[in-house]
N, C-alpha and C positions, 0 to 999 in steps of 0.2 A: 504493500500500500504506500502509493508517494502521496504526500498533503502539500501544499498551496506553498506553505510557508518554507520547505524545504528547499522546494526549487527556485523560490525568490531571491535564497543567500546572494549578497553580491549584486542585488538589482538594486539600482536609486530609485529610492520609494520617495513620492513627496504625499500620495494620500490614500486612505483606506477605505472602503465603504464596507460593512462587512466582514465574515471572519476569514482569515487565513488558512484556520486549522478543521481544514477539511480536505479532503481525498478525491482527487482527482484521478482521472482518465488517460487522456491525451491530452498533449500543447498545440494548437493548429495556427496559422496565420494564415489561412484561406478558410474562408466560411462555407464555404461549398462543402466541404468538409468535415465540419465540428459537427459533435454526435454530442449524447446524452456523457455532461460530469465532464468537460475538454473544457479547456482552459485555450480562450481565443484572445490574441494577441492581433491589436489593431497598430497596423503600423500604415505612415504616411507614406506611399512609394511615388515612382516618379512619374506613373501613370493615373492609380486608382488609390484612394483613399479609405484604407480598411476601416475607419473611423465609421464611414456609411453603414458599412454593414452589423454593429453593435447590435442593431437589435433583432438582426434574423437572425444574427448565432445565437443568442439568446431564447429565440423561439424553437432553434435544433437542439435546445437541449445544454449548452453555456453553461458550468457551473461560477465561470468567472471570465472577469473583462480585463485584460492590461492594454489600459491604454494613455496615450499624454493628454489630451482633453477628455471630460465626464462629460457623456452624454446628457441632455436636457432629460430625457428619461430613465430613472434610476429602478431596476425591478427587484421588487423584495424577493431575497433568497436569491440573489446572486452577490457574488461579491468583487467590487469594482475596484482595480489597483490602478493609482494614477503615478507612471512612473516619469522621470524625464527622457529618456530615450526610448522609443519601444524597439528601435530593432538592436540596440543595446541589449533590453532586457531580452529579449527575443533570445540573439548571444549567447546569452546571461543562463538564462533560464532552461535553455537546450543542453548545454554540458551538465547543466544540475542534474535533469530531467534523465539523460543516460549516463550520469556516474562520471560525468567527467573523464570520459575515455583517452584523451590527449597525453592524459598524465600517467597513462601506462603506456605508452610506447614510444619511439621515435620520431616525433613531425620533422620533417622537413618542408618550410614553403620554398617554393618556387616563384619569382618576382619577375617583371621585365614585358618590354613589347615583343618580344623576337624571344623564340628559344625554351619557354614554358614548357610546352607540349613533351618534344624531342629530351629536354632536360630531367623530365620528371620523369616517365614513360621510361626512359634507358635507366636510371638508377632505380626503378621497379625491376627492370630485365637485371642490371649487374648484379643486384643482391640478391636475387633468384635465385639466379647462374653461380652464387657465392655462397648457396646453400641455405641461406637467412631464408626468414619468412617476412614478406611483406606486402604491402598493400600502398594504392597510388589511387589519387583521382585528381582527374585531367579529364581538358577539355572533348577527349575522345572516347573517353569511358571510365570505370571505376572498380577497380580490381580488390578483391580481399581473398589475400592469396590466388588459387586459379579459380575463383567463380568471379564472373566480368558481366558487370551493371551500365545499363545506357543512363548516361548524360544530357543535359541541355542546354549547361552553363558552366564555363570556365569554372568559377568557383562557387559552387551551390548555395543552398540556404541553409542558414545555420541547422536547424532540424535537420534536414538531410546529411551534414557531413558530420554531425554527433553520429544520428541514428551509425552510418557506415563504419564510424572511428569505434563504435562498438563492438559492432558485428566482428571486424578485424581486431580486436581486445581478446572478443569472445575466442575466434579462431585462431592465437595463438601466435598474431601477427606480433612483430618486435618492430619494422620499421616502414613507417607511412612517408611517400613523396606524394605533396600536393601542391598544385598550380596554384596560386594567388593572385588573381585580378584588379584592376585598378579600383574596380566595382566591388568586387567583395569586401578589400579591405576600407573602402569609404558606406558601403550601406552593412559596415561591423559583423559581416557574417562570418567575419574570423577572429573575432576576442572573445575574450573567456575560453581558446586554443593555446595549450601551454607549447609550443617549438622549441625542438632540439634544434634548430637552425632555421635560417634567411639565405635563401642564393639569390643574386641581382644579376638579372642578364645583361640586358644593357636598355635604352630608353631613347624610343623614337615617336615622332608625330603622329597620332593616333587617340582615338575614342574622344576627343576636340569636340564632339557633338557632344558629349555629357559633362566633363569636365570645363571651366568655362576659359580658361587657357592652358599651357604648357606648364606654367610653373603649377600651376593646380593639380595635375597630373602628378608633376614629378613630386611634389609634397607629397600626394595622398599614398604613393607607393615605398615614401620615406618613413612615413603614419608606421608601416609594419616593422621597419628595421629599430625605430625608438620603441618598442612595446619588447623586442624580444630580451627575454628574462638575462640576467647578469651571467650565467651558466653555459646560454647558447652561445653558436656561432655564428657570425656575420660574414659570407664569401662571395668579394665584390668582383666585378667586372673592372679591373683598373684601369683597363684603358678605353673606358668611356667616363667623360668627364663626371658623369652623373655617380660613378660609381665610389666617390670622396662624400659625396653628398649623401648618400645613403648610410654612410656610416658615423654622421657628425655627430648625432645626439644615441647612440646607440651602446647601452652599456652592456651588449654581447662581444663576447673575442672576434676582435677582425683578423680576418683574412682576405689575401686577395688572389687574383689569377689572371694571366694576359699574355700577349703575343710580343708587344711593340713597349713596353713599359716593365719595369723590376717589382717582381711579385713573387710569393707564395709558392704558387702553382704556374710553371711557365711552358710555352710551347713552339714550335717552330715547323713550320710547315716545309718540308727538305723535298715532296712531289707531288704533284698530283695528275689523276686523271679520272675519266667517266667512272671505273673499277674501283676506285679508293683512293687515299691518299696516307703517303708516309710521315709523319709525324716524329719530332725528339719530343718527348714530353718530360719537364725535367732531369735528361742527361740522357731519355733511354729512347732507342726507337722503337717505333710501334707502325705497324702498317693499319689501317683503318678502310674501312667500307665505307663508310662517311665522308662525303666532302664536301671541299669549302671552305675558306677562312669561318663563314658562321657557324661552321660547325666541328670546328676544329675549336672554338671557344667552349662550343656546347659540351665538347668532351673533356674539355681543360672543367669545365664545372663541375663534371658528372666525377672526373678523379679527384679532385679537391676535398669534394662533398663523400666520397666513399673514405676518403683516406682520413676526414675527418669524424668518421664514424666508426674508424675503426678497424679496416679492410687491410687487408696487407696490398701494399703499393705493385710488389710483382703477378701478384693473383687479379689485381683489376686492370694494369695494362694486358695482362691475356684476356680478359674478357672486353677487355672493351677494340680489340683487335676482330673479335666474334659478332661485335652489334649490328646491325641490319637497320637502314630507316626508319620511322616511326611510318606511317600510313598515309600520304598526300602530305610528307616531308621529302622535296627533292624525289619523289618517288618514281624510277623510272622504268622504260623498256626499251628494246631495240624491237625493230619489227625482223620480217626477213628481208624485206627491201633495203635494210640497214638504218631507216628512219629514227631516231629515238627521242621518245616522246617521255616529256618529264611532267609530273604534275607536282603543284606546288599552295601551299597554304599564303602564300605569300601575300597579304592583302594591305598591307603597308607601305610605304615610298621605300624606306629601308629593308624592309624584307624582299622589296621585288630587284630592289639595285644588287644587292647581295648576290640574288639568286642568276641576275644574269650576268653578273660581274666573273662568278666562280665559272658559268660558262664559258665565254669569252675569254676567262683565262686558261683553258683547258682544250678550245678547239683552234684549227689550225687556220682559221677564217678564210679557209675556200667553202664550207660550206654555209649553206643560210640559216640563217636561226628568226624563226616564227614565234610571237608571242602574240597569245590568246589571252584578255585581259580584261576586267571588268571593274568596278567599285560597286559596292552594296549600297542598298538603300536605306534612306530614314536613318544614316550614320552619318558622321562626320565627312561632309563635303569638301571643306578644304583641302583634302588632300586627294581629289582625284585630277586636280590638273599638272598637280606633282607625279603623279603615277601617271599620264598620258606622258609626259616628258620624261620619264625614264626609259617607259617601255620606247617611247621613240628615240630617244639615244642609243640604245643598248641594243638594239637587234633591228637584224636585216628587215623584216616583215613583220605588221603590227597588226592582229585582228580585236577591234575594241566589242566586246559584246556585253552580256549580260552576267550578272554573279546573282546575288540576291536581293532584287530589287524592292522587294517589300512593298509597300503602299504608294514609291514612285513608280514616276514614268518613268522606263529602262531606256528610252530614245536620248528624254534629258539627260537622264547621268550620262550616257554615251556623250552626248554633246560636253558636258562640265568637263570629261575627260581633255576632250578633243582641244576644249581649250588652252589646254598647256602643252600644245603639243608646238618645238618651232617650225616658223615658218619652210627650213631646208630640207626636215624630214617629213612634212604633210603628205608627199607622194608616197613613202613606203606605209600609209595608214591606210584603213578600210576599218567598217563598222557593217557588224551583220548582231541586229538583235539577239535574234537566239541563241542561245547560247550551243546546244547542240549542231546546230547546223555552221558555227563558227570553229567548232573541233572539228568537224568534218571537210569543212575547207580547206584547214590548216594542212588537212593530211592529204586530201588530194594537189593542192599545190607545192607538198614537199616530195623534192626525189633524194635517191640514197643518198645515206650521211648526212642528210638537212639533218637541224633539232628543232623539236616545238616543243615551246614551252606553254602549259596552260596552268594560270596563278590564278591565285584568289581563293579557291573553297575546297583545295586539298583533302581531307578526308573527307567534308560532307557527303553526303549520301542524297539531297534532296537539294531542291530551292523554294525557295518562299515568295510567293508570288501571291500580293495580296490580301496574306493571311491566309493561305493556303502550302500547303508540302508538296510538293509533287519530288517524287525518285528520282535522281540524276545523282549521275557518279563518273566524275570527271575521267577517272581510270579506265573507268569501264566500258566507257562510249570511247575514249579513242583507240584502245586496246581494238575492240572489236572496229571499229572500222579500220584500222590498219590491217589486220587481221581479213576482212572482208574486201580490198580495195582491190587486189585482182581477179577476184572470184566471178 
């Protein structure tokens, strides 16, 4: 039996209507949901105001309301906690509510625009592969141990990543890698999370639609590195400027890691090519499946963070000589025509320059390189005419189409693109809306040894059109038409 008062420990209460010490149910922040003795948490979000709905959770049955303003309607026999933050207490009241699961195992967050995924996701795989038991949730799914859970957001809702951090308690799990969003850690659905550690990738122009400038970003992703306890570690990207700032007010041990700057954890990129690339990673060489400066960082993190946890140094350069892409990470194939088509998550100005930079440094430039390329919708528009100017810098042949355009017009964002595109490369550009039929071009107009690259929604499995899902999988459609094109 949990009571009211148990899981409130730690919430700022500023009023009480009613008793605390009573026995609840479940915790919900969607009313659609609350059932008989649940305890609904009204929080202000950036859409819908759970405030509205007090009094129909209450009619499903509500034993209690947390929320920052009291209802004009107060209903006897419930009991009304007026806190100052609800998705604090939310937070707050969700680790109560599962025991505090954080504080039995190893978290590690994962921070950054670039590199989350790929970062978290492979120190799930190293410590596997290292015999440990662990557990990861990332933007692509949620692993506790080998049983693997769908996703819908980078960093979930507090309820959801207790309930998980349990389950993985429960199962015996010792060490958690979790993705941390600029949104999680600003709508607090990661305090009241004790961390063994903070990784900082690095920090570029991106989510500008929700955050109201850059420096707003980069504070709110700094929010996580001042919280992490005096015990953890702090392991920065040095050689991005941001990564001094992440550790200014932080009384976790720093650490750092970088290519071009004296760190920690250091790395030197000695080859590369489409197959892999050789690496020193402080003193030792390592051949890698991975490539890329970005991700020869990502690996410098992933050994940092292992060595900081504990791993022996010569067991994780073998393993990490073993790792394999994450899923619509640089993910690629060759056809038989010798075509190779790469898909990528890339939906940044910096992830997509990366992406075609590591190209371009890798081919011999007799052949053409096609990029297939979109911005999403109802996001941060500033940066799609920064992403029309890279993609037209960076490659032979540029098809601007659709990603996930949501409630806009896909022709507009096409156009927002187009506008940064300059005047000397506007001939190598073309705009085909659809998105499938712009993969499809790509591959009818590349002959052997071309590469096309298609950025933007890398693992996804669907697009959003609407407020609608429809199935598409970047992979999967050029796979088979390449596959199909002489048949």
């Amino acid at each position: 039996m949990i009571l009211l008062k148990d899981i409130l420990y730690k919430v700022t209460i500023e009023s009480v209507i009613g008793s605390t010490s009573v026995a609840i149910n479940n915790l919900e922040f969607d009313s659609r949901k609350v059932s008989l003795n649940d305890v609904f948490v009204a929080i202000k979000g950036t859409v819908v105001d759970g405030h509205k709905f007090i009094t129909k959770a209450a009619n499903q049955g509500a034993l209690a309301v947390i929320c920052e303003t009291l209802p004009d309607e107060i209903i006897n026999g419930i009991t009304y906690v007026q806190v100052a933050n609800s998705q604090s207490a939310l937070a707050i009241m969700a680790a109560n509510f599962y025991g505090n699961p954080s504080e039995d195992l190893k978290l590690v967050g994962i921070t950054g625009t670039n590199g989350k995924t790929t970062v978290s996701s492979l120190l799930y795989e190293v410590f596997k592969k290292a015999g440990a038991e662990a557990g990861l949730i990332s933007t692509v799914k949620i692993m506790v141990g080998n049983s693997e859970y769908k996703t819908s957001h980078t960093t979930p809702d507090s309820l959801t990543i207790n309930k998980y951090l349990r389950e993985m308690v429960d199962a015996g799990v010792e060490f958690c890698f979790m993705e941390v969003s600029s949104h999680g850690i600003h709508q607090k659905r990661t305090e009241a999370l004790h961390f063994e550690g903070g990784v900082f990738t690095n920090l570029s122009h991106d989510h500008l639609d929700y955050h109201k400038d850059f420096a707003e970003y980069r504070d709110v992703k700094k929010l996580f590195f001042d919280n992490l306890p005096k015990k953890s570690f702090a392991l920065t990207n040095a050689d991005d400027k941001n990564g001094a700032v992440m550790l200014q007010n932080t009384k976790a041990q720093q650490h750092s890691y970088a290519i071009k700057s004296m760190a920690d954890y250091k790395a030197q990129i000695l080859e590369s090519q489409f197959s892999g690339q050789l690496l020193k990673i402080n003193n030792q060489d390592v051949w890698v499946k991975l490539i890329g400066q970005f991700n020869a960082y990502n690996l410098l993190a992933i050994y940092g963070t292992a060595q900081l946890l504990g791993l022996d140094e010569l067991e994780v350069l073998q393993i990490l000589s073993t790792l394999e892409s994450v899923d619509g990470r640089f993910q690629y194939l060759i056809s038989e025509e010798k075509i190779t088509a790469i898909v990528d998550y890339a939906h940044t100005p910096d992830a997509l320059k990366n992406v075609l930079s590591t190209i371009n440094n890798i081919r011999t430039g007799n052949e053409t390189l096609f990029t297939v390329v979109g911005c999403g919708g109802d996001r941060d528009a500033k940066k799609r005419p920064v992403m029309g100017e890279i993609a037209a810098k960076l490659s032979t042949k540029v098809i601007f189409t659709s990603d996930n355009p949501r409630t806009e017009n896909p022709e507009k964002i096409i156009e927002d693109i187009e506008a940064g595109v300059p005047a000397e490369h506007y001939k190598k550009t073309l705009s085909i809306t659809n998105r499938k039929e712009a993969i499809k071009a790509a591959c009818q107009m590349a002959e052997p040894n071309d590469i096309i690259l298609i950025a933007g929604k890398g693992h996804e499995t669907y697009q959003e059109v609407n407020g609608k899902r429809f199935d598409f999988d970047d992979y999967k459609i050029v796979k088979e038409t390449l596959t199909n094109l002489n048949k």
